[in-house]
C-alpha positions as CSV (number, residue, x, y, z in Angstrom):
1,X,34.2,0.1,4.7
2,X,34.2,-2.9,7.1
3,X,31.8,-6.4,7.0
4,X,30.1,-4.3,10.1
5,X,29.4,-1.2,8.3
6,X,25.2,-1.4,6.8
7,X,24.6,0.1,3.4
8,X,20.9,1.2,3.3
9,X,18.5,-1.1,2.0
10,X,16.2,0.6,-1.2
11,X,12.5,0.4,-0.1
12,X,10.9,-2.7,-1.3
13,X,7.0,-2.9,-2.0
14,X,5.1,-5.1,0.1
15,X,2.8,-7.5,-1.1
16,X,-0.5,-7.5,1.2
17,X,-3.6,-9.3,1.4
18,X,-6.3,-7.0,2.5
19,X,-9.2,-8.1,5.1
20,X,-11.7,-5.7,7.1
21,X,-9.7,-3.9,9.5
22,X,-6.2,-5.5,9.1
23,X,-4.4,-6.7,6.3
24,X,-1.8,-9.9,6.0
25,X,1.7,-9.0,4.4
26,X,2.3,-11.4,1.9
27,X,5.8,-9.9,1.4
28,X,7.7,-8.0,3.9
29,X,8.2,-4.6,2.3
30,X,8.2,-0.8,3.3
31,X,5.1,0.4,1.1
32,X,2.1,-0.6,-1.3
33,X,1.3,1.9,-4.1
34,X,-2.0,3.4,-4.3
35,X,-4.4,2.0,-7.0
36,X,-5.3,5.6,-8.0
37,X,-2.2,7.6,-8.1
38,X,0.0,5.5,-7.9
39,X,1.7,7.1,-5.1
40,X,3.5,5.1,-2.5
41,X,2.2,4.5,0.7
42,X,4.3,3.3,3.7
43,X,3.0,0.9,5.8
44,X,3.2,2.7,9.2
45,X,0.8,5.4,7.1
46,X,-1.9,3.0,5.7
47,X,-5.5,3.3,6.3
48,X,-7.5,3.0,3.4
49,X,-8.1,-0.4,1.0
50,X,-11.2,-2.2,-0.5
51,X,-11.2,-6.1,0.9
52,X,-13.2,-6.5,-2.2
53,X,-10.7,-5.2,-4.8
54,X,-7.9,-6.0,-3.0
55,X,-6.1,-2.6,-3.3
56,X,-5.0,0.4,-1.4
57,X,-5.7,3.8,-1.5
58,X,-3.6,6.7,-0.5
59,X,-6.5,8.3,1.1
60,X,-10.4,8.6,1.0
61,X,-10.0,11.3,-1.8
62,X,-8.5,8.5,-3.7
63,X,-10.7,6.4,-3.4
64,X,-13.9,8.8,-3.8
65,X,-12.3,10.1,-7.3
66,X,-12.3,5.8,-8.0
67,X,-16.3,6.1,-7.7
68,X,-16.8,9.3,-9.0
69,X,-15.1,7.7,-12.2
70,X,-17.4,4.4,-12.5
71,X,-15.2,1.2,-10.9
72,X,-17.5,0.3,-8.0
73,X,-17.0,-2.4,-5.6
């Protein structure tokens, strides 16, 4: 192995503030977890977060099974 050679980076969780219809990474990273599952969600794949919370979601399911259970917002 040589100073040229790269060794693969782990994935590193982004930190992201969340506005309506973009969001602004705090910290550069490769995913956010989902506030329901818990399941990681890469960047590139991320659709689904509540401005108001603050949060992401790994999809609509997610975040339906959130209302169904009583947090609102």
């Amino acid at each position: 192995m040589n100073r040229f050679e790269r060794h693969p980076q782990p994935a590193v969780e982004a930190e992201l503030e969340y506005r309506d219809g973009e969001y602004r990474v705090r910290k550069a990273g490769a995913f956010v977890r989902c506030a329901v599952t818990g399941e990681a969600i890469p960047l590139e794949e991320l659709r689904y977060w509540s401005v108001d919370r603050q949060e992401a979601y790994s999809g609509p399911e997610a975040r339906m099974k959130l209302l169904r259970a009583g947090r609102r917002s």
